[in-house]
C-alpha positions in Angstrom: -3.2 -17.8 -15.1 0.3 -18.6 -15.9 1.6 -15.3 -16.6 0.1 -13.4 -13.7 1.8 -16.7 -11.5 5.4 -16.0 -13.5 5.3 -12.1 -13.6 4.1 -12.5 -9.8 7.4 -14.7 -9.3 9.8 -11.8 -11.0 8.1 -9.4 -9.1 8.6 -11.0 -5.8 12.2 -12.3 -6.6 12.8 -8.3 -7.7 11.7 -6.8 -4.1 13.9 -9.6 -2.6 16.3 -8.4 -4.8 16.1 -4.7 -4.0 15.9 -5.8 0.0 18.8 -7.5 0.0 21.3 -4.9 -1.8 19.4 -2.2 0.3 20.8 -4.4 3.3 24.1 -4.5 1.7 24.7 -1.1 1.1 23.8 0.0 4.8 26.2 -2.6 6.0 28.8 -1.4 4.4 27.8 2.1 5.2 27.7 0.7 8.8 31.2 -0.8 8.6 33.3 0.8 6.6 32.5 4.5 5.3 29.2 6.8 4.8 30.8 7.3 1.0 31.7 4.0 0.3 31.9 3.4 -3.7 30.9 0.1 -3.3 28.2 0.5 -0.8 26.7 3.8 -3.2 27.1 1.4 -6.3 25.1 -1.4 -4.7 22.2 1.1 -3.7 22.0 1.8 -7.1 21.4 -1.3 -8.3 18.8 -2.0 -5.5 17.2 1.1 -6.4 16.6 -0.1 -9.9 15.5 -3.3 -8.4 13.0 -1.4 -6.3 11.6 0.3 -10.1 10.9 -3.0 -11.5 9.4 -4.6 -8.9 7.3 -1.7 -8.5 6.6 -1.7 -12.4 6.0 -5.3 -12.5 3.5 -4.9 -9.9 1.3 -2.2 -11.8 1.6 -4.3 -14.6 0.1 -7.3 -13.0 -2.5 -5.1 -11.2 -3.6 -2.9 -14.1 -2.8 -5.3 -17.5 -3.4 -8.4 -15.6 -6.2 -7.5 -13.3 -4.7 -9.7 -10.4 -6.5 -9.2 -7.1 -9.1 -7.3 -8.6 -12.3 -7.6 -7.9 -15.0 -7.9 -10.2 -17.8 -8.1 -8.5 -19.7 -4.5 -8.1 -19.7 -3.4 -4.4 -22.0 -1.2 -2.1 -20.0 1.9 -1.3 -20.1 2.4 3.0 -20.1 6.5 3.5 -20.7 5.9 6.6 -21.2 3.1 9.5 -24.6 3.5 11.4 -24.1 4.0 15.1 -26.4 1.3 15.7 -23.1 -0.9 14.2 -21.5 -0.2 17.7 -23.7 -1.3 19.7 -23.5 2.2 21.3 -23.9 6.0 19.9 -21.3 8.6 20.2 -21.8 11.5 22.4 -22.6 14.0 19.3 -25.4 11.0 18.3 -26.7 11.0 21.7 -27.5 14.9 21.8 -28.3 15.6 18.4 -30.8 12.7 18.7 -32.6 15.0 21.9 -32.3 18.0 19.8 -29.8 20.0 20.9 -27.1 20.0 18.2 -28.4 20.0 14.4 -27.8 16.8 12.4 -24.7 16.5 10.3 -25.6 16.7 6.8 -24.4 14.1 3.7 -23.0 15.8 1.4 -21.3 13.1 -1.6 -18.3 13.2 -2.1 -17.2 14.7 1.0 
């Protein structure tokens, strides 16, 4: 709806945000010192712009239940061989016998 669309918007605009004076700070870094004031200052701030893009994004996952699914799916454990087209080498001789068959265990 329209507040997963606007909280979406902040939390874009907030990792553009934290990008940019991540950027910032290694240029000046680059250019003028390793200690820079400035350059330490302006990671700061793009560290806390990190946070709340990062918080906003929970927020819309976990309150706002964008891009989750809720449909019920079919867990895959595992993919047959016959999927391939081919079976693995372990496939090939446990099939004639010669190495016993991994077991399933759930979980796992």
């Amino acid at each position: 709806g329209r507040a997963a669309r606007r909280m979406g918007l902040f939390h874009m605009l907030s990792g553009l945000l934290a990008t940019a004076l991540m950027a910032a700070s290694v240029a000046l870094r680059w250019f003028d010192s390793l200690v820079s004031p400035l350059a330490i200052l302006i990671a700061g701030t793009g560290l806390i712009a990190l946070v709340v893009s990062v918080a906003l994004g929970l927020y819309m996952v976990h309150v706002l239940a964008v891009g989750v699914s809720t449909e019920t799916e079919e867990l895959v454990t595992e993919v047959p061989a016959s999927a391939h087209g081919t079976r693995d080498r372990r496939s090939r001789v446990a099939a004639r016998g010669a190495l016993p068959r991994r077991q399933h265990h759930p979980g796992h």
